[in-house]
N, C-alpha and C positions, 0 to 999 in steps of 0.2 A: 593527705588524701591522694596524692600524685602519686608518692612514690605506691602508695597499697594497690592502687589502680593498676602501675607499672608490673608489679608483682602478680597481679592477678592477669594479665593481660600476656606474658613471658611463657607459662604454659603453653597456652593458646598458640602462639606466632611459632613458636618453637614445634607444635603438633601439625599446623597446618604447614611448614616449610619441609617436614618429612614425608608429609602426606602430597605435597608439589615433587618432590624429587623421585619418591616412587612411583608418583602415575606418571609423571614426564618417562620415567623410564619403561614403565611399563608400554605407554604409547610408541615410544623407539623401539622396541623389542616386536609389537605388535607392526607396526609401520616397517621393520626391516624383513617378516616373517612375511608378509601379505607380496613386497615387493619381491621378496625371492620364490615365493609361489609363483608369482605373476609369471615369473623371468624363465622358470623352470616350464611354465605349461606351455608360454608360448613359443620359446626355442625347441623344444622337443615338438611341436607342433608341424614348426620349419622345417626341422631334421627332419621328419617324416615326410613334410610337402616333398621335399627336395630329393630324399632317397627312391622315394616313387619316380620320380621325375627323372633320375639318373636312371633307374633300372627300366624306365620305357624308353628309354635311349638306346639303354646295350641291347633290348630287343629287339629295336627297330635297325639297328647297324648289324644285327646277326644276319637277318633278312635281306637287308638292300644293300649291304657290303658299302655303305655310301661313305666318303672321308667329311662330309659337312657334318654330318650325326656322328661320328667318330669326335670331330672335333666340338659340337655341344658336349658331349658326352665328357668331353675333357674341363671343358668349363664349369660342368655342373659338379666335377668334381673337387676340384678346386671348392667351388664355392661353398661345399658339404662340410669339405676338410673344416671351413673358416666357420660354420655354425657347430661341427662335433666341439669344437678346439672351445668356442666360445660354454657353450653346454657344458664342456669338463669343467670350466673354473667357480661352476656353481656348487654352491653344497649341498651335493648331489648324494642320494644312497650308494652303496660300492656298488651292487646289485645292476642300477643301472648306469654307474660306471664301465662294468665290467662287457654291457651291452653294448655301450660307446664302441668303446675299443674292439669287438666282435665287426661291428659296423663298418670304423675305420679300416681295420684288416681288409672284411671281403671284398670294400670297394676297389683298396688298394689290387687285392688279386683279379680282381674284376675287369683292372685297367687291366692289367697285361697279359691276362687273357683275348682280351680286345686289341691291344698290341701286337701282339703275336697273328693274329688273324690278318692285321693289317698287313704287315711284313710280309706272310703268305699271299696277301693276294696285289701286293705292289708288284711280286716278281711278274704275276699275268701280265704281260705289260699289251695292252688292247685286244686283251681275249675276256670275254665275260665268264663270271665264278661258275662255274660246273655246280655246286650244290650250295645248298645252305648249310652253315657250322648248327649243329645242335645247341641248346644250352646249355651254358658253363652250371655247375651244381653251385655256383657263387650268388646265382639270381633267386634260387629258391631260397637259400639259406640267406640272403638278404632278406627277404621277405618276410621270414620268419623273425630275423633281428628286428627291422622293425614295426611291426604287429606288437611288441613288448612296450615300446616306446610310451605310448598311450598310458597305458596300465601303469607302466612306474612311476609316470608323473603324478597322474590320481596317488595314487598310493604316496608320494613324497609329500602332496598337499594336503594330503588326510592325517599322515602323521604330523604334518606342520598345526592342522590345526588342534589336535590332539594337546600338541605343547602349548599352545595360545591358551588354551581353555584350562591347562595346567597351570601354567603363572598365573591365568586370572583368579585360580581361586584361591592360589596360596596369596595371593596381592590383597583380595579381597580378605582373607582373615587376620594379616594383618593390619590393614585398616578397622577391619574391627576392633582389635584390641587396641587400635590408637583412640578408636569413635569413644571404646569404655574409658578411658585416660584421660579425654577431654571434654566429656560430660559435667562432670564436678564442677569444672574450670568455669566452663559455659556460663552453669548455672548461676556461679558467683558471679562470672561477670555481669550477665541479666540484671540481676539485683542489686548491683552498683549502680549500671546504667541508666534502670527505671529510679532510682532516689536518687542521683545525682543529676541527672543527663535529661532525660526522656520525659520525665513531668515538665520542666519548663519550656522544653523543647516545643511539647504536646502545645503549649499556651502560646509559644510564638509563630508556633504554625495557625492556632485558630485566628489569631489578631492579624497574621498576612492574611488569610483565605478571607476573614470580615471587612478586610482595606481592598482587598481585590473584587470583590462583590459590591463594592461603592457604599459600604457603611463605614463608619468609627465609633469605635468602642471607647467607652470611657473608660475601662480599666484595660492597663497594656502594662502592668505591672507586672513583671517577671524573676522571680527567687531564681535560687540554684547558685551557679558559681558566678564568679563577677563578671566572666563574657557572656555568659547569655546574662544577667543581671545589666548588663551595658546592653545590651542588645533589645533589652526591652525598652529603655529611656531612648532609643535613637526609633523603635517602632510610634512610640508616643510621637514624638517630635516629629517624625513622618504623617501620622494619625492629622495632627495638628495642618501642615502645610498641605494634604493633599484636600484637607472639609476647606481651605481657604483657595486654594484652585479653583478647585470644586463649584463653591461660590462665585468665584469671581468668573469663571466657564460660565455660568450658567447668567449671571449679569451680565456679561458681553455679548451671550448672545442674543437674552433677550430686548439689550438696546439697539443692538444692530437688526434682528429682526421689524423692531417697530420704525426706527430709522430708514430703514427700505422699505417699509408699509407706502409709509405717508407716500413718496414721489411715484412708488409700484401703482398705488391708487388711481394716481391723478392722472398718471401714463395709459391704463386703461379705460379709466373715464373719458378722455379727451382720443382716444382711438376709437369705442363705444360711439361716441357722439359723428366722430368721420364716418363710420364706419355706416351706420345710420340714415350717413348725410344731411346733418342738421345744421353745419354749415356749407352747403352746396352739393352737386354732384360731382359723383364721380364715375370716372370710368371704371372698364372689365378691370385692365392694369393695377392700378390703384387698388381697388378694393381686394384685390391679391395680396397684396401686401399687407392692406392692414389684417387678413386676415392673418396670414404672418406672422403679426405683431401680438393678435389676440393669442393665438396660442403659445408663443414662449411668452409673454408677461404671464398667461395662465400656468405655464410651469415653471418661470420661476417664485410665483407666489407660491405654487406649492412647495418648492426646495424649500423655501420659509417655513412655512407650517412645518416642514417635515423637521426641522432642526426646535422647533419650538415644542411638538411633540414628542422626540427623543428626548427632552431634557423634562417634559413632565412625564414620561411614563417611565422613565430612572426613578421620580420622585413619590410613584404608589406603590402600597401593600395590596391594594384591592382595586375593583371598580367601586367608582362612586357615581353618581348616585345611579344604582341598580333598581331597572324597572322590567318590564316584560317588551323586549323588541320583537320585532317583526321580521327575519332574515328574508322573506322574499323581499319586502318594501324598500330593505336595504340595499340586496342587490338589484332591485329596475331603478334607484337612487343614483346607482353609484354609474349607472350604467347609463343612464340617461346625462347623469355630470359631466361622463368621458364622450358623449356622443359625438362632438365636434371633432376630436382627436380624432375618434372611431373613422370617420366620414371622409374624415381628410386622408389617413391609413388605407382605409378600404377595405378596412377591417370589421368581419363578422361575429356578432354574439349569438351562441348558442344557451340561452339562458333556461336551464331546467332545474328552477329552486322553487319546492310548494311552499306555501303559508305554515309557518313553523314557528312560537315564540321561544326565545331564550331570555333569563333574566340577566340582565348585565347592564352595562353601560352604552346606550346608543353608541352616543357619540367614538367610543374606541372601538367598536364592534364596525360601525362604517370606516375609521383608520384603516382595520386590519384589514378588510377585504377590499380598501380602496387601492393601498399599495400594492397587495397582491397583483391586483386586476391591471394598473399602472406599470407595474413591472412585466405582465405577461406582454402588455402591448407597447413596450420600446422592445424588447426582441422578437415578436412576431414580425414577419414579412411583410411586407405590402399586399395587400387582397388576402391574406391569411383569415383563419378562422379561429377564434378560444371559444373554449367550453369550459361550462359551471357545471356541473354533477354535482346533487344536493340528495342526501340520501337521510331519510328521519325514519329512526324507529326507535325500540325503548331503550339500546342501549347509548342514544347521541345522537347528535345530528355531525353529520359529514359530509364537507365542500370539498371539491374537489376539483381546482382552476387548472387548466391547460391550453397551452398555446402551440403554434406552430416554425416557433424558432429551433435557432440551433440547438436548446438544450444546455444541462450539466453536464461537465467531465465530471469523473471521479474527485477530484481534488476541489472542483467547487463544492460537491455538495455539502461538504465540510466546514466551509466558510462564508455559504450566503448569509448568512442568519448572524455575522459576525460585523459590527457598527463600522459603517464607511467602506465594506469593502463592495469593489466592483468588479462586474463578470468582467473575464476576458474576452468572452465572445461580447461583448457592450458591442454594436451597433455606433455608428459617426453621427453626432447629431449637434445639433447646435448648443444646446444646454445641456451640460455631465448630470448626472443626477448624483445625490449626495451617499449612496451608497445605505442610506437609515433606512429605506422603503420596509424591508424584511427583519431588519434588526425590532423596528417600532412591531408591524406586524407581531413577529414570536411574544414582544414581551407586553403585549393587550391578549395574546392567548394564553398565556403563562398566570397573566391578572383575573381569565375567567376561568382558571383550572382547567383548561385545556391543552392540547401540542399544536406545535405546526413542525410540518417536515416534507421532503421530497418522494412524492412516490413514484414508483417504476414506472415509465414511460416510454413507449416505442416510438413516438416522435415527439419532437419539442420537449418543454418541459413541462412538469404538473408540479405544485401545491398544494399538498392536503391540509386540510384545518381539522382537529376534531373539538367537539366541544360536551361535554361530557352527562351525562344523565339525571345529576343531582341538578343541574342548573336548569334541566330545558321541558319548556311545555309544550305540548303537542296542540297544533289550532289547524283544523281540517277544515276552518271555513273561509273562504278569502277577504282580507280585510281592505 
C-alpha cells in the first residue's frame, strides 16, 4: 500500500517542482523587467531634470557674464555626465542610446562654447561686457534631445511590458499542459486518500470536536491504517480521563462551594444582625463598614453561585422546567437585588422593558440578565448611568443593556463570551470576579434558542440578547 501510494504520489511532486521552478522563474524575469522599467523611467526622468537645469544656467551666464553661474553650470555638468553614464548601462533601446550620446556631445560643446566666452571676457579686466553673446545653436538642439527623452522611456516600458505579457502566456500554456498531465495523478490520488486516509480521519476529527464540545462518545473506534487505528485507542483513553476530570471538576467544586456556604452564611448573618444593631449601637463609622462587609460577602456569594451555575449549564440540552416568564418582572427583580450596589456606585437605571412573556426557564433567564446587568455595573463609572432597551414585536423580543464604561477593543469582543476570561480594561476592586458572568449568560441563551453578542456602541459597552419568536408570547397588560 506504501509503495502504490509512493508511486501515485511521484507524478504529482515531480509536476508541482516544475511547476515551482517555472513560476519562480517566471517571477525573476517579471521582478527584473518591472526593476529595469523602474530604473530606466526614473534616470531619464533625472536626465531631463538635470539637462533643463544645466541649460537654464548656460542662459543665465550668456546674460550676466557671471563666473558663480559659469561655475554651477560646471557642476551640473559633471553631475549629468554621472546620470547619462549611469542611463547607458541600462538595457536601453539603441534609439535612445544614440540620444544619450547626442546629449552628452552638445553638452560637452556647450562647455566650451561657454569656455571660450569666459576667456574672452577674463581679458576685460574691470571693464563691463559691451554686449550679450547670442545663443550657441547647442541650447536649442539640446532641447530638442531632450524632449525625446520622455518618449523613449514610455516606449522602452511599453515594449517591456509587451514581453512580460509574452512570457506570461507562453508560461501559462505550459502549465496547462502540465494542469492536463496531473489531473489523472490527482484523481488517483483523491481516491487513495478518501479509502485510505480521509474516512478515518473524518471519525477522529468528529471524536476531537465531540471531546472539545464537553461530550464523550462511546464509540472512538477508528479503522484505516494502524496509526490512525492507534490514534483512535489513545482518543478513547483520552474520552475516558477527560469524563473523570470532568467529574471530579465538577465535585470539587460543588464541595468547595457548599463548604464556603456554611461560614459565607453565618458571616452575613452575624454582620445583618450588627448591622441592625441588635446587639448594641453603633456609630456613623462602624456601620460603614459593615456596610462594606455586606456587599463583598454579597459578591462573593455570588462568585459562588456563578461557578455552581457554570458547571450546571455545561450540564443541559434545554431549559427545564419551562413555563411562561415575565421579562419586565425580571428585570425590576434583578434591579431591585443590585440596588444596594447601585446606591453605593451612584449608579442610574434607566429601565424601559414592557410586560412581555417568554416560555423558558425563570430561574436561567434571571442568570442571564443578572450577569449581564452585573457586569455593566463593575465597569461603569461612579454616578454613571446603563440602559435596558427592551424592544417586543412579532419577530422576538430584544434587550439591549448598556453602560457608561470604557467599552470593548476589538480583541475583546472575541473573547467575553469565552469561560474565566477577564476584561483588561477590569476596574481595581476588592473581589476579581470569576470571568463566568458572560460565559453562563451566552450559554442560558443558546439553552432558549436565542444569541447574545456585542452590539455597536458610541460609548461604553452594550449587550444585546435576542430571544427568538417561536419561544415568546406577547402580554400587553401589566402583571
Amino acid at each position: 500500500m506504501l509503495v502504490g501510494f509512493i508511486l501515485v504520489i511521484l507524478p504529482l511532486m515531480a509536476g508541482l517542482w516544475i511547476l515551482f521552478i517555472q513560476m519562480d522563474r517566471q517571477s525573476m524575469l517579471m521582478q527584473a523587467t518591472v526593476n529595469q522599467s523602474a530604473a530606466v523611467m526614473e534616470t531619464s526622468r533625472l536626465v531631463t531634470n538635470q539637462s533643463l537645469s544645466l541649460k537654464r544656467s548656460a542662459e543665465q551666464y550668456l546674460i550676466l557674464q557671471d563666473r558663480k553661474v559659469l561655475t554651477r553650470f560646471q557642476e551640473q555638468h559633471e553631475l549629468l555626465d554621472q546620470t547619462l553614464a549611469a542611463l547607458s548601462d541600462l538595457p536601453i533601446e539603441e534609439s535612445m542610446r544614440e540620444n544619450i550620446g547626442a546629449v552628452e556631445k552638445l553638452t560637452v560643446d556647450l562647455s566650451a562654447k561657454l569656455g571660450a566666452v569666459e576667456s574672452s571676457r577674463s581679458q576685460l579686466v574691470g571693464q563691463q561686457p559691451s554686449e550679450i553673446h547670442p545663443k550657441p545653436k547647442q541650447l536649442a538642439e539640446l532641447a530638442t534631445a531632450i524632449e525625446k527623452l520622455p518618449k523613449q522611456a514610455s516606449e522602452f516600458v511599453e515594449r517591456a511590458r509587451d514581453e512580460m505579457v509574452h512570457r506570461a502566456t507562453t508560461t501559462k500554456r505550459s502549465l496547462l499542459v502540465l494542469l492536463i498531465i496531473l489531473v489523472p495523478s490527482a484523481i488517483i490520488l483523491a481516491l487513495i486518500s478518501s479509502t485510505l486516509i480521509n474516512r478515518p480521519l473524518k471519525k477522529v476529527i468528529a471524536v476531537i470536536r465531540q471531546l472539545g464540545e464537553g461530550e464523550h462518545p462511546e464509540d472512538t473506534t477508528v479503522g484505516g491504517p494502524k496509526n490512525i487505528a492507534a490514534l483512535g485507542e489513545q482518543l478513547h483513553w483520552l474520552s475516558e480521563k477527560l469524563s473523570q476530570i470532568e467529574q471530579q471538576k465538577i465535585t470539587f467544586l460543588q464541595n468547595v462551594s457548599h463548604e464556603l456556604k456554611t461560614p459565607l452564611t453565618a458571616i452575613r448573618e452575624g454582620a445583618d444582625l450588627m448591622q441592625e444593631q441588635v446587639l448594641g449601637k453603633l456609630n456613623t463609622e462602624q456601620l460603614e463598614v459593615l456596610e462594606i462587609l455586606n456587599q463583598n460577602t454579597y459578591l462573593l456569594q455570588n462568585q459562588l453561585e456563578s461557578l455552581l451555575d457554570f458547571n450546571l449549564a455545561l450540564t443541559l440540552d434545554e431549559p427545564y422546567p419551562q413555563v411562561p416568564v415575565n421579562i419586565k418582572l425580571i428585570m425590576d427583580k434583578i434591579v431591585n437585588k443590585l440596588s444596594l450596589i447601585l446606591r453605593n456606585r451612584q449608579i442610574s437605571i434607566e429601565n424601559n422593558t414592557p410586560p412581555a412573556h417568554v416560555v423558558g426557564n425563570q430561574a436561567q433567564l434571571e442568570s442571564l440578565f443578572e450577569n449581564i446587568l452585573t457586569n455593566a455595573i463593575k465597569f461603569s463609572p461612579k454616578g454613571g448611568t446603563i440602559s435596558i432597551q427592551t424592544d417586543v414585536n412579532n419577530d422576538g423580543i430584544d434587550v439591549k443593556i448598556q453602560d457608561a464604561g470604557p467599552g470593548f477593543n476589538e480583541e475583546e469582543v472575541s473573547k467575553v463570551f469565552k469561560p474565566f476570561y477577564q476584561g483588561q480594561r477590569s476596574p481595581n476592586s476588592h473581589i476579581k470576579g470569576t470571568g463566568l458572568g458572560l460565559s453562563i449568560a451566552k450559554r442560558y441563551a443558546d439553552l432558549h434558542g436565542g444569541k447574545i453578542e456585542i452590539a455597536n456602541s458610541a460609548i461604553g459597552a452594550a449587550v444585546r440578547v435576542l430571544l427568538p419568536v417561536n419561544n415568546l408570547k406577547l402580554n400587553h397588560e401589566t402583571s
